[in-house]
Biopython code that builds the backbone (N, CA, C, O; Angstrom):
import numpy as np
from Bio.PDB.StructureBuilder import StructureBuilder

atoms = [
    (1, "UNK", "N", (14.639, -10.090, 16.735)),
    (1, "UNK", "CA", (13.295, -9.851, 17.239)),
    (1, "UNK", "C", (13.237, -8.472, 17.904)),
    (1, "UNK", "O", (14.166, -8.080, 18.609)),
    (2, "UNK", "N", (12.136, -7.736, 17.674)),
    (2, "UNK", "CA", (11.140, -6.179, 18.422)),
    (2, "UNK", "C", (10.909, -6.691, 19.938)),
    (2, "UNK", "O", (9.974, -7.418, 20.273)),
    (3, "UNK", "N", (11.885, -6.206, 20.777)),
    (3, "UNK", "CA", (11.070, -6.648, 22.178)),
    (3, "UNK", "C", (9.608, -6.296, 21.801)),
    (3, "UNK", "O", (9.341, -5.771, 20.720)),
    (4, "UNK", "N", (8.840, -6.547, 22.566)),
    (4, "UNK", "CA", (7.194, -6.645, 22.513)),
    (4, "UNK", "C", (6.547, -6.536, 21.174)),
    (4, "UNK", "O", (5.381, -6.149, 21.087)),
    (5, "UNK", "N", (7.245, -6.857, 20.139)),
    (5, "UNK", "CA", (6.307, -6.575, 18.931)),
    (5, "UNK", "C", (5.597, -7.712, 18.762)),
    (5, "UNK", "O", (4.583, -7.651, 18.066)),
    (6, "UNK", "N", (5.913, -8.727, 19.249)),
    (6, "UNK", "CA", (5.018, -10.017, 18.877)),
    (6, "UNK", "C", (3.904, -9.772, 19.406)),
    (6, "UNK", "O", (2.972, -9.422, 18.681)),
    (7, "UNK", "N", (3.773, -9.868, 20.481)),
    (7, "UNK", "CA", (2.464, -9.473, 21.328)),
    (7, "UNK", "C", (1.426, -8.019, 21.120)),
    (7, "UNK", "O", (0.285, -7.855, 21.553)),
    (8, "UNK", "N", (2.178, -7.180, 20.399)),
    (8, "UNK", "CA", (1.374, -6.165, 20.377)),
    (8, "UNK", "C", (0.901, -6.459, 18.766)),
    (8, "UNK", "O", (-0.099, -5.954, 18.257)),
    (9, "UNK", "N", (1.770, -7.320, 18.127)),
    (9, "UNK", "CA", (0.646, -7.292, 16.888)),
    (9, "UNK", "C", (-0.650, -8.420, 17.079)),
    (9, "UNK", "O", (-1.792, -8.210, 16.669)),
    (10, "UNK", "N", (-0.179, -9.725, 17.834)),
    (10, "UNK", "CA", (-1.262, -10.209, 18.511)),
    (10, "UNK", "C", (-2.726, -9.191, 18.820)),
    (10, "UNK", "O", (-3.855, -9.116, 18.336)),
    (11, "UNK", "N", (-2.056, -8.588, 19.769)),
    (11, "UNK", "CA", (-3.145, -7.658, 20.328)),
    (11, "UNK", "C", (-4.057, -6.664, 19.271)),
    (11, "UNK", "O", (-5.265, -6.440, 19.348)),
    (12, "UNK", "N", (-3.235, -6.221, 18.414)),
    (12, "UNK", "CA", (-3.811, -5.447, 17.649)),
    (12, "UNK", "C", (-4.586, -6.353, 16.449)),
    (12, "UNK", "O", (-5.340, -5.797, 15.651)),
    (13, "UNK", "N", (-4.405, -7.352, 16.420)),
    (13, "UNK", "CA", (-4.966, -8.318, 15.399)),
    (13, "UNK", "C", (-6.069, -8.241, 16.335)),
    (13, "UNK", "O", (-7.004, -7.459, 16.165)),
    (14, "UNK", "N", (-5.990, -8.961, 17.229)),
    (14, "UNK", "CA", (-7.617, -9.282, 17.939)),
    (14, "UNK", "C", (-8.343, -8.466, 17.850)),
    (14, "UNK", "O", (-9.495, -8.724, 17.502)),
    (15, "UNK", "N", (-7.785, -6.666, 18.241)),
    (15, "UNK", "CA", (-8.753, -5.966, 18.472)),
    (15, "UNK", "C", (-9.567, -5.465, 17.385)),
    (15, "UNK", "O", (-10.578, -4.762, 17.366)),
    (16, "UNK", "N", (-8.747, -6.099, 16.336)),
    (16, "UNK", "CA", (-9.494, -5.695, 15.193)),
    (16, "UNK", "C", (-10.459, -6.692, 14.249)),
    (16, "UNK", "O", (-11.012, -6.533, 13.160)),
    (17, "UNK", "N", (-10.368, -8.070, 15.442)),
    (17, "UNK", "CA", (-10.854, -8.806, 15.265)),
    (17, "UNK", "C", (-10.422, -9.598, 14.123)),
    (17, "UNK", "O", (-11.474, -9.922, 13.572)),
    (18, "UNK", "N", (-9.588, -10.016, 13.563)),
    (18, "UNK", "CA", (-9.098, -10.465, 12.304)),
    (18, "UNK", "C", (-8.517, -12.055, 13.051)),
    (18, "UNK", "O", (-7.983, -12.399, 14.106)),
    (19, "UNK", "N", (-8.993, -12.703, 11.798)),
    (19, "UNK", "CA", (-7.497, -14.307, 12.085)),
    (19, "UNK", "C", (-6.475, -13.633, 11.633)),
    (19, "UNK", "O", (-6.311, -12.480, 11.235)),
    (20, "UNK", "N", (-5.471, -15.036, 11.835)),
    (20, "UNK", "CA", (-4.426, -14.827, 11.256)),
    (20, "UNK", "C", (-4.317, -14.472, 9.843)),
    (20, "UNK", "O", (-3.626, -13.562, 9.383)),
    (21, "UNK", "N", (-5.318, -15.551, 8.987)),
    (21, "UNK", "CA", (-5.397, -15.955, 7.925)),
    (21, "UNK", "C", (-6.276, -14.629, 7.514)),
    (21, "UNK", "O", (-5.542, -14.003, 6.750)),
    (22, "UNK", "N", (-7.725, -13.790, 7.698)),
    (22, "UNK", "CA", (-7.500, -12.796, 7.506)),
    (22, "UNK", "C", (-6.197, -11.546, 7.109)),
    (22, "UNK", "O", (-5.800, -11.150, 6.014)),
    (23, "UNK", "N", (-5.765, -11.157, 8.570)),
    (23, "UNK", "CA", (-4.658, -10.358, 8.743)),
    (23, "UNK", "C", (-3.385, -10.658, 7.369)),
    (23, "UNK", "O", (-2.838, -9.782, 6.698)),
    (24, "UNK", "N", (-3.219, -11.892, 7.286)),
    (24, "UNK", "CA", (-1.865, -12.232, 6.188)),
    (24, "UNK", "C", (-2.851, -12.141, 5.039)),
    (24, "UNK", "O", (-2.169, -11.630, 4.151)),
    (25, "UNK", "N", (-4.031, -12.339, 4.561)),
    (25, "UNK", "CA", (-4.522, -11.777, 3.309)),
    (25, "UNK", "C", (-4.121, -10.085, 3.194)),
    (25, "UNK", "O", (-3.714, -9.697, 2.099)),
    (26, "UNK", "N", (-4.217, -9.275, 4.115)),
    (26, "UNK", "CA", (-4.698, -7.945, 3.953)),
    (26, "UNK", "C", (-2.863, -7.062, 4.043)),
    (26, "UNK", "O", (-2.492, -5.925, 3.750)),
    (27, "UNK", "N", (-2.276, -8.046, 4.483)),
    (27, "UNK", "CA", (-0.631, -7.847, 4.467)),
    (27, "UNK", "C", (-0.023, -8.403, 3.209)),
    (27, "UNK", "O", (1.085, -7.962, 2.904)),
    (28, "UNK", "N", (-0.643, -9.404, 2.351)),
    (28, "UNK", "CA", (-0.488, -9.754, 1.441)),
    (28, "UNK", "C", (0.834, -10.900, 1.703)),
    (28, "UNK", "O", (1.727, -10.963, 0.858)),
    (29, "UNK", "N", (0.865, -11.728, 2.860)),
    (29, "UNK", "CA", (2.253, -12.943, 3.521)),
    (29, "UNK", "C", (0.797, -14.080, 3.610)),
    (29, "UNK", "O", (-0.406, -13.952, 3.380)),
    (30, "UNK", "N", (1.795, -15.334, 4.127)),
    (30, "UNK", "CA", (0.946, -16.340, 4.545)),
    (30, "UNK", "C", (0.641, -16.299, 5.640)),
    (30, "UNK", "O", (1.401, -15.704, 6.404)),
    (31, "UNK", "N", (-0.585, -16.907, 6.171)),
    (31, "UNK", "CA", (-0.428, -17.025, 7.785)),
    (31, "UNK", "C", (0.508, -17.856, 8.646)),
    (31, "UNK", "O", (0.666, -17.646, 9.849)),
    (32, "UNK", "N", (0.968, -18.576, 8.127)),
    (32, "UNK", "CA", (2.536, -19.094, 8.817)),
    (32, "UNK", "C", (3.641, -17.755, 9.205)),
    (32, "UNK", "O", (4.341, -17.709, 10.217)),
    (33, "UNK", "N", (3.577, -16.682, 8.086)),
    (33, "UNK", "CA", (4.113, -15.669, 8.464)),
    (33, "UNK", "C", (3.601, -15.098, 9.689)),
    (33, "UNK", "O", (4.189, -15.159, 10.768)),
    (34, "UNK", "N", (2.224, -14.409, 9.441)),
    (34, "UNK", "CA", (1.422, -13.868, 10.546)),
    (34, "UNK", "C", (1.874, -14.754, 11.925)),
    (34, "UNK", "O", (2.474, -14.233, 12.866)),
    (35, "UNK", "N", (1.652, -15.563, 11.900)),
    (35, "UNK", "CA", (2.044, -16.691, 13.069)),
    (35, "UNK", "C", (3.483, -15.989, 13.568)),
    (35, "UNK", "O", (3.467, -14.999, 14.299)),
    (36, "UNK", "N", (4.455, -16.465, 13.201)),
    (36, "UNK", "CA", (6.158, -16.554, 13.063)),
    (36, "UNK", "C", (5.954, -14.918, 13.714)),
    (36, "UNK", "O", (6.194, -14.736, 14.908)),
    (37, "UNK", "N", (5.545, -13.894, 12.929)),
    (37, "UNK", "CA", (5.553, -12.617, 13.527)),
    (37, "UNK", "C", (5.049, -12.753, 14.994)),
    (37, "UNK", "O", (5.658, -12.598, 16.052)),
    (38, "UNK", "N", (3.872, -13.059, 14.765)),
    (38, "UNK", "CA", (3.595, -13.187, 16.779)),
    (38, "UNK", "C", (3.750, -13.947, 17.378)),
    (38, "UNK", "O", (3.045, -13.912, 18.386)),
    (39, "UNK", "N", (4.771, -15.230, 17.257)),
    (39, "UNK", "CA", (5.685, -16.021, 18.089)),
    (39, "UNK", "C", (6.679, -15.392, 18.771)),
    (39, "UNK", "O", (7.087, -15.422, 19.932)),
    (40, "UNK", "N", (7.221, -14.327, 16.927)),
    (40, "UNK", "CA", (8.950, -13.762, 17.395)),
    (40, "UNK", "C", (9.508, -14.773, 16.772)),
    (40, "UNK", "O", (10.711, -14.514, 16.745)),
    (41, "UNK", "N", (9.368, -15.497, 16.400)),
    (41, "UNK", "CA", (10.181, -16.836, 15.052)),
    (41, "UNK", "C", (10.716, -15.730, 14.600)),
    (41, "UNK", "O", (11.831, -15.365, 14.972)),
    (42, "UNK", "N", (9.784, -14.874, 13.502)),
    (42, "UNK", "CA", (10.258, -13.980, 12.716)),
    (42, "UNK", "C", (10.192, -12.167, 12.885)),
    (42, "UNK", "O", (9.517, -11.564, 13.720)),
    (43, "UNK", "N", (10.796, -11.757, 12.186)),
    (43, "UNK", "CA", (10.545, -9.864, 12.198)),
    (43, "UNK", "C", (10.208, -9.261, 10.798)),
    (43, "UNK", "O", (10.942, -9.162, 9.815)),
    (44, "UNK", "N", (9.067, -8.930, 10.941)),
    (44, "UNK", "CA", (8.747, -8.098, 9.651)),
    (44, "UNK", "C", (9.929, -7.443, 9.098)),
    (44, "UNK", "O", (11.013, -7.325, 9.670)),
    (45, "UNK", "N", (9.665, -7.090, 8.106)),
    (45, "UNK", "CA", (10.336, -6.224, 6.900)),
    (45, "UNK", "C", (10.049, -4.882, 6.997)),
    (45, "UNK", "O", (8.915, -4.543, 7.335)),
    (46, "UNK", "N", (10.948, -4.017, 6.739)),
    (46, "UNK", "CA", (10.543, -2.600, 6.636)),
    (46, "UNK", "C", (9.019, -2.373, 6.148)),
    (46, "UNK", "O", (8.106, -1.769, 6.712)),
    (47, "UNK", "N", (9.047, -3.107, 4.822)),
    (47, "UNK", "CA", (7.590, -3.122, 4.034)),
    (47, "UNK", "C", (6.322, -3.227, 5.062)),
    (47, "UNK", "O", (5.336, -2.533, 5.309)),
    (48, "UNK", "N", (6.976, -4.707, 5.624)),
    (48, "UNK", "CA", (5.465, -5.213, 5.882)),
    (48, "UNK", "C", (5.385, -4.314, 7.334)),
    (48, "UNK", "O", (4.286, -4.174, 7.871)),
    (49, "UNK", "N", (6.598, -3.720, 7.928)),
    (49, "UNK", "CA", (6.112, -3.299, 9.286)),
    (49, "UNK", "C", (4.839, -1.905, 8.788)),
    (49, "UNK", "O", (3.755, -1.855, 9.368)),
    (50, "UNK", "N", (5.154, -1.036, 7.838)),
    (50, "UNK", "CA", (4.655, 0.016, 7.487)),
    (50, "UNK", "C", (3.320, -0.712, 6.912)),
    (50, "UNK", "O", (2.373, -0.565, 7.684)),
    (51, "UNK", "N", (3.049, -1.377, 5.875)),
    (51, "UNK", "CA", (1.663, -2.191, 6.135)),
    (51, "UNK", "C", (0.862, -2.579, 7.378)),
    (51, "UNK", "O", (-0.337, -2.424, 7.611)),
    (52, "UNK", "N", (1.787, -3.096, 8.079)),
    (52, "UNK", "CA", (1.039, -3.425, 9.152)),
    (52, "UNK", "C", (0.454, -2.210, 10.152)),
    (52, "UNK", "O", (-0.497, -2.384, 10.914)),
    (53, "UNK", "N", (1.295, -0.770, 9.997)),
    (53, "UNK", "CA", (0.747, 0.570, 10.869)),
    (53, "UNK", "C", (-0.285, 0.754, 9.998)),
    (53, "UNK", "O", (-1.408, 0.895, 10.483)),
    (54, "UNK", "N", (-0.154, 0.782, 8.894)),
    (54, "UNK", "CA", (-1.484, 0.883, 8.005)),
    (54, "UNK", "C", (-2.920, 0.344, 8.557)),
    (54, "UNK", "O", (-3.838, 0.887, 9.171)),
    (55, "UNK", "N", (-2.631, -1.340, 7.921)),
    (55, "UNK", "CA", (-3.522, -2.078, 8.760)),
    (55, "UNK", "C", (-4.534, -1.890, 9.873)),
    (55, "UNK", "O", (-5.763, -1.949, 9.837)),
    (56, "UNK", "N", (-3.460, -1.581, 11.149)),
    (56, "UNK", "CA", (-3.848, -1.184, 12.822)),
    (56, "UNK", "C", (-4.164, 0.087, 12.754)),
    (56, "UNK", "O", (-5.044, 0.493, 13.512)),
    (57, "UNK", "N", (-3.542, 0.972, 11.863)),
    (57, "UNK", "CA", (-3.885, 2.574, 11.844)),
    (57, "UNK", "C", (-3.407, 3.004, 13.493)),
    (57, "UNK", "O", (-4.077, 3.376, 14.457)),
    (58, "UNK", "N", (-2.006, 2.773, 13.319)),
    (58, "UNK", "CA", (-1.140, 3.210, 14.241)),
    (58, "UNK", "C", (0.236, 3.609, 13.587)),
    (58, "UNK", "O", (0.542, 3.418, 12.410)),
    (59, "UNK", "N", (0.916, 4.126, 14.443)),
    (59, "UNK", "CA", (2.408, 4.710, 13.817)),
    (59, "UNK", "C", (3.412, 3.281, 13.506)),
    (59, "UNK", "O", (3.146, 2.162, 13.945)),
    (60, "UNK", "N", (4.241, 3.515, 12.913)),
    (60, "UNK", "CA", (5.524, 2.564, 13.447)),
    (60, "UNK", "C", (6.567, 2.878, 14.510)),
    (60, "UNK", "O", (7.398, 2.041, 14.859)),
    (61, "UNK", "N", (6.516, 3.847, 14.907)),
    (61, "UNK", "CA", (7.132, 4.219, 16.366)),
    (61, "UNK", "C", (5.784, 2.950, 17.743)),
    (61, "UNK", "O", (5.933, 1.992, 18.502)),
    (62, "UNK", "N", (5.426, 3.233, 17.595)),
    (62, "UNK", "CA", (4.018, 2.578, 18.961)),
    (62, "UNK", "C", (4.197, 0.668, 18.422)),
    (62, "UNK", "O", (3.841, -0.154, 19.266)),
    (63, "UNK", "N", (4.662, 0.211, 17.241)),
    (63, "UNK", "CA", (4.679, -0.623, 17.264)),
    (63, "UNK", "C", (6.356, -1.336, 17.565)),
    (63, "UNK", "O", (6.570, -2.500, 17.906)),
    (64, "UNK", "N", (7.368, -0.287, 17.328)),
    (64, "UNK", "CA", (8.257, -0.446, 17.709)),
    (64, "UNK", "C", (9.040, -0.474, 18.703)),
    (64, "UNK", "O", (10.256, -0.645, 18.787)),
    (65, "UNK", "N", (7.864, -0.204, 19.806)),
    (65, "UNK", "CA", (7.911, 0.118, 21.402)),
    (65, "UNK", "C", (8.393, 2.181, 21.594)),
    (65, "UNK", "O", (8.765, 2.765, 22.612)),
    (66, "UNK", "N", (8.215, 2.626, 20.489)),
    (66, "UNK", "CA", (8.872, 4.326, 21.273)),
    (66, "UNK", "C", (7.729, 5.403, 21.450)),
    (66, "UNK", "O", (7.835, 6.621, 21.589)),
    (67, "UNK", "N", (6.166, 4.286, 21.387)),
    (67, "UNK", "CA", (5.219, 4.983, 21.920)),
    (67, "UNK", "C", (4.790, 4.326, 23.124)),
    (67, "UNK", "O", (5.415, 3.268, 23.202)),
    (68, "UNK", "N", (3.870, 4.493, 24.272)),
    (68, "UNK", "CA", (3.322, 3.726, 25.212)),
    (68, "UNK", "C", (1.896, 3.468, 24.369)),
    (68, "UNK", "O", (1.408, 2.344, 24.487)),
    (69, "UNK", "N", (1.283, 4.325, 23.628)),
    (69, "UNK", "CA", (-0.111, 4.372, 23.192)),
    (69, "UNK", "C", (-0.298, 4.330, 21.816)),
    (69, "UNK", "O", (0.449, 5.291, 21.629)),
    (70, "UNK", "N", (-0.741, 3.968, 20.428)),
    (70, "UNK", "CA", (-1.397, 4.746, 19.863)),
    (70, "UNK", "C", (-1.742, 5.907, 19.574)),
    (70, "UNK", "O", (-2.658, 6.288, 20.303)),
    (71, "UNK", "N", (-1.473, 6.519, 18.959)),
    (71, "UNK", "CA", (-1.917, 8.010, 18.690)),
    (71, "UNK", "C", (-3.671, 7.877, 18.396)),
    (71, "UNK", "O", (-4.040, 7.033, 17.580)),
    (72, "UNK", "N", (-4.593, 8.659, 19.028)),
    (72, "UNK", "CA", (-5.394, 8.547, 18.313)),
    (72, "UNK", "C", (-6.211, 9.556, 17.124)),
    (72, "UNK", "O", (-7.396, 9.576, 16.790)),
    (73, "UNK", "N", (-5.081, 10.333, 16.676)),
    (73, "UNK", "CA", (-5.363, 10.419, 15.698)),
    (73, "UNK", "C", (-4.990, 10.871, 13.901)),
    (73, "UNK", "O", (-5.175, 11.738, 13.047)),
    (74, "UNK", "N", (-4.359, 9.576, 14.157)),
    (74, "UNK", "CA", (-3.819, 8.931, 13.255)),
    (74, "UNK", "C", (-5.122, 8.646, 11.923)),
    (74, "UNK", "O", (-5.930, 7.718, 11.950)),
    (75, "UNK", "N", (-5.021, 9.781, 10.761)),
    (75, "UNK", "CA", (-6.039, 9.190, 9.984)),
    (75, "UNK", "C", (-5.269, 8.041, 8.552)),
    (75, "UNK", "O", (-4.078, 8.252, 8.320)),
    (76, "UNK", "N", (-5.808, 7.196, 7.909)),
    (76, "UNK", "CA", (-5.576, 5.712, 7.762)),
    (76, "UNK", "C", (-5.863, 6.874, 5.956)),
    (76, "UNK", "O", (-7.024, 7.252, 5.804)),
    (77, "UNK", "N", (-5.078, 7.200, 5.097)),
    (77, "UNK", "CA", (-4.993, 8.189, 4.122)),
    (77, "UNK", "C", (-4.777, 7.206, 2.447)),
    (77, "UNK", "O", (-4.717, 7.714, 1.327)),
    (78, "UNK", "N", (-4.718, 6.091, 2.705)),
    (78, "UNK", "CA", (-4.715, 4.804, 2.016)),
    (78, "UNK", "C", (-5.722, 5.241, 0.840)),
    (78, "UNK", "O", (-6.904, 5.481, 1.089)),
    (79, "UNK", "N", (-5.220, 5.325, -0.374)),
    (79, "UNK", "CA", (-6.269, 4.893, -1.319)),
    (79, "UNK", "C", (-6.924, 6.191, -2.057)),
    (79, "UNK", "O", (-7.634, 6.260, -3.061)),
    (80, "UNK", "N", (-6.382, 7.266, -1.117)),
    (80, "UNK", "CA", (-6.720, 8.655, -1.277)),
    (80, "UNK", "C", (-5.389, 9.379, -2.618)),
    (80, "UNK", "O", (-4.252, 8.916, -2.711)),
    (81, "UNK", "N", (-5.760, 10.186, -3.227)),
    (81, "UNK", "CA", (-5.102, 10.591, -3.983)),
    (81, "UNK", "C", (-4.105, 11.977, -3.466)),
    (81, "UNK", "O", (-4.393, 12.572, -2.428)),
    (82, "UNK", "N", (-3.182, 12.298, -4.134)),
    (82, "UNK", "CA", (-2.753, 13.629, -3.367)),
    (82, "UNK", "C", (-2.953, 14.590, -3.602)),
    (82, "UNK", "O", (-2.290, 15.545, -3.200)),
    (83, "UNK", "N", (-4.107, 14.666, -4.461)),
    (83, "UNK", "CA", (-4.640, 16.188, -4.121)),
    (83, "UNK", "C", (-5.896, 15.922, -3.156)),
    (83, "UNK", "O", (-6.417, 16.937, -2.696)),
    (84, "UNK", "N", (-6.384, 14.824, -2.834)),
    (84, "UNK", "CA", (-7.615, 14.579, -1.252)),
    (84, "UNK", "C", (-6.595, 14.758, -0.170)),
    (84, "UNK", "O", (-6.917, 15.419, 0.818)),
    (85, "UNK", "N", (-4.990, 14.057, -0.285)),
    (85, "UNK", "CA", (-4.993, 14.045, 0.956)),
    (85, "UNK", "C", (-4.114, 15.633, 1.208)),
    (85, "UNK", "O", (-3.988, 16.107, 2.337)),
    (86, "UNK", "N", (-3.567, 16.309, -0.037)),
    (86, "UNK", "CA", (-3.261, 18.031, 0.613)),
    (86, "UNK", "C", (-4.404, 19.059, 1.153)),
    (86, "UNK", "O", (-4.189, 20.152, 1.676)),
    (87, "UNK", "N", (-5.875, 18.354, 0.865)),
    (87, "UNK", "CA", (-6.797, 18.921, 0.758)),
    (87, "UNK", "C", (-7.074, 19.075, 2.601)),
    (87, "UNK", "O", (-7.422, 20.054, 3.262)),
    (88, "UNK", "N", (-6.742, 17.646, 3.022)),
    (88, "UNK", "CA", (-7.028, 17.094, 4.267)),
    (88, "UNK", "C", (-6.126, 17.482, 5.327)),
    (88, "UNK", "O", (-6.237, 17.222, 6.526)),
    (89, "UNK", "N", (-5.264, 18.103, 4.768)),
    (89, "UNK", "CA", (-3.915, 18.780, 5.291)),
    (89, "UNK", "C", (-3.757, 20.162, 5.663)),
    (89, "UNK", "O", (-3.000, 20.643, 6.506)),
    (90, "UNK", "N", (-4.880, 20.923, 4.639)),
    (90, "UNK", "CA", (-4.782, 22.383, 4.244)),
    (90, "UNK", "C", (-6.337, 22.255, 5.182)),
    (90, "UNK", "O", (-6.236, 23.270, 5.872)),
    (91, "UNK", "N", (-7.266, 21.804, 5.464)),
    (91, "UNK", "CA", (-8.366, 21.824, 6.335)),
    (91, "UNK", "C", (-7.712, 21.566, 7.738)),
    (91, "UNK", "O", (-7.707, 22.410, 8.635)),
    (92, "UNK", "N", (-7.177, 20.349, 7.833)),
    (92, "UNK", "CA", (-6.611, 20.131, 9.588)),
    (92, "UNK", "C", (-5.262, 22.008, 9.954)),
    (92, "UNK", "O", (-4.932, 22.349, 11.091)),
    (93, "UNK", "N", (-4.943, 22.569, 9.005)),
    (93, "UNK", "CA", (-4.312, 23.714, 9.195)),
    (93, "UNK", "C", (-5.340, 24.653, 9.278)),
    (93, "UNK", "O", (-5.324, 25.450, 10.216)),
    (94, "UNK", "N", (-6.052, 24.679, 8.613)),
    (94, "UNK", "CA", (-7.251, 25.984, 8.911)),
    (94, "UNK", "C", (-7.718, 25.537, 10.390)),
    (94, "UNK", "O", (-7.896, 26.446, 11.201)),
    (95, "UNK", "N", (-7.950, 24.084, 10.840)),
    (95, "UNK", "CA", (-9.017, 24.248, 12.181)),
    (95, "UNK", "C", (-7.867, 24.618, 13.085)),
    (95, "UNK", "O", (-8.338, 25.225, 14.047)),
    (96, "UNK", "N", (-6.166, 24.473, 13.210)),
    (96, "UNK", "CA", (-5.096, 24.943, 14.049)),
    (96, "UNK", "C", (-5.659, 26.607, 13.972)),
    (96, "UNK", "O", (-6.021, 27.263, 14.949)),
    (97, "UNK", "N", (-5.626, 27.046, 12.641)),
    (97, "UNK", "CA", (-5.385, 28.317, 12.830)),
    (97, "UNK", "C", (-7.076, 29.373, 13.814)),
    (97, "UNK", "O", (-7.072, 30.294, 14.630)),
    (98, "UNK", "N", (-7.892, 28.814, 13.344)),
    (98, "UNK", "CA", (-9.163, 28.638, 14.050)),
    (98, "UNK", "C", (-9.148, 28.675, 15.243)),
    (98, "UNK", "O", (-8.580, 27.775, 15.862)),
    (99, "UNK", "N", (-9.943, 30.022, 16.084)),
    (99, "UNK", "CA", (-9.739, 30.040, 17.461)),
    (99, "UNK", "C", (-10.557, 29.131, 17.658)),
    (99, "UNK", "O", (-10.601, 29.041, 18.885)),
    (100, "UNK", "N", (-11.421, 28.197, 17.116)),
    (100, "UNK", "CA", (-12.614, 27.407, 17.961)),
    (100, "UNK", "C", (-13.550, 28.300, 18.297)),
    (100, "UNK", "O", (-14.306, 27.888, 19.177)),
    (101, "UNK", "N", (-13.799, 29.566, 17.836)),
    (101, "UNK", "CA", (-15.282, 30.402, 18.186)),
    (101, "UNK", "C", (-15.169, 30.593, 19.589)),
    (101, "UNK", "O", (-16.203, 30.688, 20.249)),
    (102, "UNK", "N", (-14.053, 30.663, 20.137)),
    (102, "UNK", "CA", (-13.516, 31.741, 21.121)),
    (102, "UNK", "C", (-13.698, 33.247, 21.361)),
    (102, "UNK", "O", (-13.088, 33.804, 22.274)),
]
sb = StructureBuilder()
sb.init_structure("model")
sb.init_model(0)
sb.init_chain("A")
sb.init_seg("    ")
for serial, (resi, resn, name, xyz) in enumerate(atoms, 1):
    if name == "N":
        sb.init_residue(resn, " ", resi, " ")
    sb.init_atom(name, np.array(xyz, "f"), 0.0, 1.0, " ", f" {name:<3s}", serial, name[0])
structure = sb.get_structure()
């Protein structure tokens, strides 16, 4: 067992308002799993932990306890192809290089 991972996927389920039975559709497990995960019965899988940052649209460091917070901004890049998401990459570098109209 993740010290605190049970509880923080709890938490992050709620806040996203999902059941269990939701949440294990969208992870693609049963909700007996979902359950077992936020008992601490069980510990995700490499797989499903990285699904699940997906999911919450958080890191796997913050769920693994080596963040205190969430990043917030963490964009959720799912579904996007890789030339949208170099596109999204090569824009977030132009606004770095960008004094902000300074």
């Amino acid at each position: 067992m993740i010290k605190g991972l049970p509880e923080k996927l709890r938490e992050l389920r709620e806040k996203y308002g999902y059941s269990q039975k939701q949440a294990a559709e969208r992870l693609n497990v049963s909700p007996s799993v979902v359950s077992g995960y936020e008992t601490g019965e069980r510990t995700p899988s490499t797989e499903v932990l990285l699904a699940i940052s997906y999911l919450y649209q958080c890191s796997t460091d913050h769920l693994l306890g080596k963040q205190t917070a969430p990043p917030e901004n963490v964009i959720d890049a799912s579904g996007l192809t890789d030339r949208q998401i170099q596109a999204i990459r090569e824009l977030v570098e132009a606004f770095r290089k960008d004094d902000g109209g300074k």
